[in-house]
N, CA, C and O atoms as a Tinker XYZ file with bonds, in Angstrom:
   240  protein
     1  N      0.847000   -1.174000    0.000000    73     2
     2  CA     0.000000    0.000000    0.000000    64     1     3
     3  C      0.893000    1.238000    0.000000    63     2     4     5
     4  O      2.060000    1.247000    0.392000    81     3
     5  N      0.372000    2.044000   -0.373000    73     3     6
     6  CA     1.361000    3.520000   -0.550000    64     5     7
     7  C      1.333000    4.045000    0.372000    63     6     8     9
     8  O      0.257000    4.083000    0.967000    81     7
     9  N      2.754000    4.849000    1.061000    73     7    10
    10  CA     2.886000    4.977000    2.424000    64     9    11
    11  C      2.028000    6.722000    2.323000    63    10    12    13
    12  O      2.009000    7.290000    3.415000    81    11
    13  N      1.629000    7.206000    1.603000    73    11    14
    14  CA     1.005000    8.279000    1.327000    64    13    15
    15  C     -0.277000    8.271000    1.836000    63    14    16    17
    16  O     -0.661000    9.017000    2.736000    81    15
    17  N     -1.259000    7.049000    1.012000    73    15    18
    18  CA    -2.622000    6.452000    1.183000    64    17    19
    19  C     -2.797000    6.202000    2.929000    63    18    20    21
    20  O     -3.571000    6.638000    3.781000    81    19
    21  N     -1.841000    5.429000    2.926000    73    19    22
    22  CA    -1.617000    4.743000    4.851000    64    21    23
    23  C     -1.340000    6.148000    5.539000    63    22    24    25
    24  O     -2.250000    6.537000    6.271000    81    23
    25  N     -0.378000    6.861000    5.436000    73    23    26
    26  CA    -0.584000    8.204000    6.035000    64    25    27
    27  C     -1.837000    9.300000    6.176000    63    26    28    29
    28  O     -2.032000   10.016000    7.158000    81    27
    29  N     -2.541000    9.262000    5.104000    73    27    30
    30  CA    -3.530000   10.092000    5.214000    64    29    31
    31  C     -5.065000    9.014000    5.797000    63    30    32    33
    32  O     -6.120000    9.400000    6.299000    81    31
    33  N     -4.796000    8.198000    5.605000    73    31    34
    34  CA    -5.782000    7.213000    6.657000    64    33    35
    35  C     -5.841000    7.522000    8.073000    63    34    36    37
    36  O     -6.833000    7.853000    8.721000    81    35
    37  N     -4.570000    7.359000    8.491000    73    35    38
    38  CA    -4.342000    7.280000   10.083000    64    37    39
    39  C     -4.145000    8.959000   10.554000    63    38    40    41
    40  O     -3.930000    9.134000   11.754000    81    39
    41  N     -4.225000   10.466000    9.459000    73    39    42
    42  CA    -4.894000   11.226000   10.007000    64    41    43
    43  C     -6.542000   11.126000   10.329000    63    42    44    45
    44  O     -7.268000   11.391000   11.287000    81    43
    45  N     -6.737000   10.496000    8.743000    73    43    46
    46  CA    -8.445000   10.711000    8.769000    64    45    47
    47  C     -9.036000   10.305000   10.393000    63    46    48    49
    48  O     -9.926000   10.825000   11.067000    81    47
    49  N     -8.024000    9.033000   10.695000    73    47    50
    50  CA    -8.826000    8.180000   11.795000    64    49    51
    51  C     -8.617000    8.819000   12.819000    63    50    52    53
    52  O     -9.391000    8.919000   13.771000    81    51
    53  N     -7.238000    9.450000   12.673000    73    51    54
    54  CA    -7.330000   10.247000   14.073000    64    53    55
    55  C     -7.883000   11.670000   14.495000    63    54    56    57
    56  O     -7.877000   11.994000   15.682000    81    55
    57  N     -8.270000   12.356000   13.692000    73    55    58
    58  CA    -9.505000   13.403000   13.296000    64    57    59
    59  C    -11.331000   12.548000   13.975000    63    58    60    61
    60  O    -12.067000   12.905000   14.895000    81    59
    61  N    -11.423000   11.584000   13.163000    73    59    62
    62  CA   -12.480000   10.992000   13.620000    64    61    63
    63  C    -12.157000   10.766000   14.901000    63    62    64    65
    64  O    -13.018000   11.318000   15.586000    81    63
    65  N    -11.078000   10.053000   15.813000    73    63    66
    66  CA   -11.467000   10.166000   17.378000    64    65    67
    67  C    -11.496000   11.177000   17.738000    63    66    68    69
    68  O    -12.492000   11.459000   18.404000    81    67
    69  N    -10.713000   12.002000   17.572000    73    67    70
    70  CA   -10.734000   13.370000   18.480000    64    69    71
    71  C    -12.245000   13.793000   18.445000    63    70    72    73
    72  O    -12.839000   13.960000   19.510000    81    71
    73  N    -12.890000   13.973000   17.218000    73    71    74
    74  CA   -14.303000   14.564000   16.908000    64    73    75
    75  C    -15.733000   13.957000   17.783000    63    74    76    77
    76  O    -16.775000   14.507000   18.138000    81    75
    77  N    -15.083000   12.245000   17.951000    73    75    78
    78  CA   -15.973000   11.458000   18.801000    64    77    79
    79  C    -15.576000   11.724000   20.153000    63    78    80    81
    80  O    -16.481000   11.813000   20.982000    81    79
    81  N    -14.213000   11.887000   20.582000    73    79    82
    82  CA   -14.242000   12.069000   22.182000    64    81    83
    83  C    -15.246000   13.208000   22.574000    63    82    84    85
    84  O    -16.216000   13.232000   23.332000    81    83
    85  N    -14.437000   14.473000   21.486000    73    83    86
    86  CA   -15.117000   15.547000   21.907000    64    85    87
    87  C    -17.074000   15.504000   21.660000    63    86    88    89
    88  O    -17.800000   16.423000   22.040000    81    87
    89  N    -17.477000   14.493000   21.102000    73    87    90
    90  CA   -18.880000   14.664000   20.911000    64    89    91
    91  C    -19.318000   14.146000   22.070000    63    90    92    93
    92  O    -20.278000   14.643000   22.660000    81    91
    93  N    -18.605000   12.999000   22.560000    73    91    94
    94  CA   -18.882000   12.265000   23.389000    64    93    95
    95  C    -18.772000   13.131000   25.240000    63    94    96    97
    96  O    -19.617000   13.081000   26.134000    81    95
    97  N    -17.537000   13.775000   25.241000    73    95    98
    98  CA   -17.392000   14.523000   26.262000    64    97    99
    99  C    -18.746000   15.735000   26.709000    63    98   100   101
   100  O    -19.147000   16.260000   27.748000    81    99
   101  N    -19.124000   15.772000   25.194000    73    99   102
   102  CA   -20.441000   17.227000   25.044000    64   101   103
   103  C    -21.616000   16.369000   25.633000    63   102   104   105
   104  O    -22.393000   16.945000   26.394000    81   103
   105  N    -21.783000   15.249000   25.392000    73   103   106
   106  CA   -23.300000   14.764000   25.559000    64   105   107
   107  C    -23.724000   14.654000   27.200000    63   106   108   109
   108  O    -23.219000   14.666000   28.322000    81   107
   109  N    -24.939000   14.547000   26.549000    73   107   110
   110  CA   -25.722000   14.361000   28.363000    64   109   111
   111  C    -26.013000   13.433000   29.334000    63   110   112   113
   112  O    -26.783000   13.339000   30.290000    81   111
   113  N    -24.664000   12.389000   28.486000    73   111   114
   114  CA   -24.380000   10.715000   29.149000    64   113   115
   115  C    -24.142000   11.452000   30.441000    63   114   116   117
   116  O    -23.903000   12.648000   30.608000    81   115
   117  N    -24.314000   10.038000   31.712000    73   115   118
   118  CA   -23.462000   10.094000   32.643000    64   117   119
   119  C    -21.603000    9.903000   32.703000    63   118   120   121
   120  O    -20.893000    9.525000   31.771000    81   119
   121  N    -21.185000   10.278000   34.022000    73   119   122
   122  CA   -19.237000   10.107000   33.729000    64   121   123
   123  C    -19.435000    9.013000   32.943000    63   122   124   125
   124  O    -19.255000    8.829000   31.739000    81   123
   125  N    -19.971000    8.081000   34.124000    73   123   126
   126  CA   -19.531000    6.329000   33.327000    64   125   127
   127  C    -19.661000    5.516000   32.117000    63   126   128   129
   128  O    -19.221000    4.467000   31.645000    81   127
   129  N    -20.748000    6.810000   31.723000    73   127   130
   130  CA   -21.132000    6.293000   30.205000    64   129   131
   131  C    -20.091000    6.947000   29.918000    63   130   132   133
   132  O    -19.185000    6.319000   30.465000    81   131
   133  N    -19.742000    7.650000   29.499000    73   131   134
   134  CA   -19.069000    8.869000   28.802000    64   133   135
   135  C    -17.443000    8.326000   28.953000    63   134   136   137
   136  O    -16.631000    8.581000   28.064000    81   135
   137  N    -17.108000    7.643000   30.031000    73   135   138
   138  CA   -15.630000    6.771000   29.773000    64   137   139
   139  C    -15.987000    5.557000   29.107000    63   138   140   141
   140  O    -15.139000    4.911000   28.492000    81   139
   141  N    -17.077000    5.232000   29.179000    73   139   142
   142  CA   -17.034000    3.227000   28.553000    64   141   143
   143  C    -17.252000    3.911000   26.947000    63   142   144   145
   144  O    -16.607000    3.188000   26.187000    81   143
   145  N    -17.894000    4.985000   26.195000    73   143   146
   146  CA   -17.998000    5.018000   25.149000    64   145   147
   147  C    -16.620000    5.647000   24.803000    63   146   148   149
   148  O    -16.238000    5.187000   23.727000    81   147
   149  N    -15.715000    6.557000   25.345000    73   147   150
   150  CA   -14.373000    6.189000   24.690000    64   149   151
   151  C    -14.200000    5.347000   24.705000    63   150   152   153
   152  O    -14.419000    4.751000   23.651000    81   151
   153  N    -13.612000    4.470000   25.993000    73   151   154
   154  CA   -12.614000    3.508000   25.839000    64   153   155
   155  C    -13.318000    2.542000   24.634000    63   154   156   157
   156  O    -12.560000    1.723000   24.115000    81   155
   157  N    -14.809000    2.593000   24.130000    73   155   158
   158  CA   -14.659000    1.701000   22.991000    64   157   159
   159  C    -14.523000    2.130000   21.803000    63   158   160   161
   160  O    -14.408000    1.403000   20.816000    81   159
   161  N    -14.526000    3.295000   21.801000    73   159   162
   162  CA   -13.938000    4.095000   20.486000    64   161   163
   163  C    -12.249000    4.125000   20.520000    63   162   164   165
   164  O    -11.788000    4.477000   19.433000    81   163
   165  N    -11.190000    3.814000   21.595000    73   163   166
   166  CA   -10.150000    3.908000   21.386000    64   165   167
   167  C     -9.719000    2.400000   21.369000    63   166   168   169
   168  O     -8.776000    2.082000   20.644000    81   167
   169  N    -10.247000    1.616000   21.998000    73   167   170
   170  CA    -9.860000    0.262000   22.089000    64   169   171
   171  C    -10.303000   -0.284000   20.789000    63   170   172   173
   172  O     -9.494000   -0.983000   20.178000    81   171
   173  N    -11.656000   -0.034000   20.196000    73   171   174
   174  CA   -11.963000   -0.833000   18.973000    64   173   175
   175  C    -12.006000   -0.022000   17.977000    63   174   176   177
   176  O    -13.124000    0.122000   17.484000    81   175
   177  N    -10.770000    0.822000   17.305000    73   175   178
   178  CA   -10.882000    2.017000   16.791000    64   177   179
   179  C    -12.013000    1.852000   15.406000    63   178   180   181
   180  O    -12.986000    2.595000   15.534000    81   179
   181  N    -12.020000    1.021000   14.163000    73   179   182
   182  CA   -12.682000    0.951000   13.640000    64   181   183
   183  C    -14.175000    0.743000   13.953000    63   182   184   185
   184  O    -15.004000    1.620000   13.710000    81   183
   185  N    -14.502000   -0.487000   14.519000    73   183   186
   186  CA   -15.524000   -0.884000   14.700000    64   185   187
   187  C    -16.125000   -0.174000   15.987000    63   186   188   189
   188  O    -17.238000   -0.678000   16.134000    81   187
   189  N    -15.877000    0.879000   17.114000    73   187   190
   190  CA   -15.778000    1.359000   18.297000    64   189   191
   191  C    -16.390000    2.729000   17.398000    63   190   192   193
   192  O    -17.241000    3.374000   18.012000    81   191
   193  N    -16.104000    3.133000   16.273000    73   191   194
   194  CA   -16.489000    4.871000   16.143000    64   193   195
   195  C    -17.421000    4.034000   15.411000    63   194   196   197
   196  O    -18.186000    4.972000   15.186000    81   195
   197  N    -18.044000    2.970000   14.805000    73   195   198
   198  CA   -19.372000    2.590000   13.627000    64   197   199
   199  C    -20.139000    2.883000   14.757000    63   198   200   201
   200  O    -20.835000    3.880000   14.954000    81   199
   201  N    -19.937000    1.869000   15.517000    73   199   202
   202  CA   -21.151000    1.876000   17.073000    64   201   203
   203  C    -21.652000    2.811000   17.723000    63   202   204   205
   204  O    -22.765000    2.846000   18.248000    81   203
   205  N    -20.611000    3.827000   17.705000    73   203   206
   206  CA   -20.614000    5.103000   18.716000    64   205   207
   207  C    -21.197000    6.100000   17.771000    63   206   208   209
   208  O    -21.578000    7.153000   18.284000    81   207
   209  N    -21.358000    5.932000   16.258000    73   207   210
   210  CA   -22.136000    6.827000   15.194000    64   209   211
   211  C    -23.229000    6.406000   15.117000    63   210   212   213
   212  O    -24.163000    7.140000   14.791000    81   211
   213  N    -23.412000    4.898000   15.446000    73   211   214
   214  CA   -24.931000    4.349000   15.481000    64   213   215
   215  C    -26.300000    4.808000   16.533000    63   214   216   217
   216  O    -27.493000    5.109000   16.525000    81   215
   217  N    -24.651000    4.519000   17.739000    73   215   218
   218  CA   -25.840000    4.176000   18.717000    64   217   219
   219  C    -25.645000    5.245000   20.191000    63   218   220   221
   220  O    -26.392000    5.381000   21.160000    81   219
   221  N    -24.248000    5.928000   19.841000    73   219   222
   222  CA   -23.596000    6.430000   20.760000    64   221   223
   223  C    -24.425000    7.641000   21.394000    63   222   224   225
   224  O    -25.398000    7.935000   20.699000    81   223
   225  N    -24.305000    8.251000   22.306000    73   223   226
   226  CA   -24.789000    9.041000   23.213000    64   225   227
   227  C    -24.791000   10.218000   22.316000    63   226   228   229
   228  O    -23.813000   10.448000   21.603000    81   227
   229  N    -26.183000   11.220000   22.316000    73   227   230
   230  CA   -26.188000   12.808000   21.223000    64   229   231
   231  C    -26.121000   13.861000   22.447000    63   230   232   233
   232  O    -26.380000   13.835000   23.650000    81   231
   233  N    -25.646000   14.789000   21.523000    73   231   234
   234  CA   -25.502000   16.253000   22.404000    64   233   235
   235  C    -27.203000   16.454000   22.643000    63   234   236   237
   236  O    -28.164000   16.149000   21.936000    81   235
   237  N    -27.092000   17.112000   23.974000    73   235   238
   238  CA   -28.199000   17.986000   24.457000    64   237   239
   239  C    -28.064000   19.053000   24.311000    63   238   240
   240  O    -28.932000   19.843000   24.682000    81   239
C-alpha cells in the first residue's frame, strides 16, 4: 500500500477520534457512560467509532 494512502488514513482516523471524544465529552451521558464510550472508540478504533455513530450518546 502507498505509504502516502496509509498516512492520510491514520490522520483521517485520528480526526475521527478526536471529533468522537469531543462529541462524546459534550453529551448528556453520565461520567460512566461517557468513559465506557471512549474507551470503545479507542480500544476498537474501527468498529468502536461505527457503534458510537450508530448508537452512541447525542448532544443535548
Amino acid at each position: 500500500m502507498n505509504t502516502n494512502f496509509t498516512g492520510l488514513l491514520g490522520v483521517l482516523h485520528l480526526a475521527l477520534v478526536v471529533w468522537a471524544a469531543v462529541s462524546i465529552l459534550g453529551s448528556g451521558a453520565s461520567q460512566g457512560q461517557k468513559v465506557l464510550w471512549i474507551l470503545l472508540v479507542l480500544v476498537f478504533p474501527v468498529i468502536g467509532l461505527i457503534i458510537w455513530f450508530l448508537a452512541g450518546p447525542k448532544k443535548v
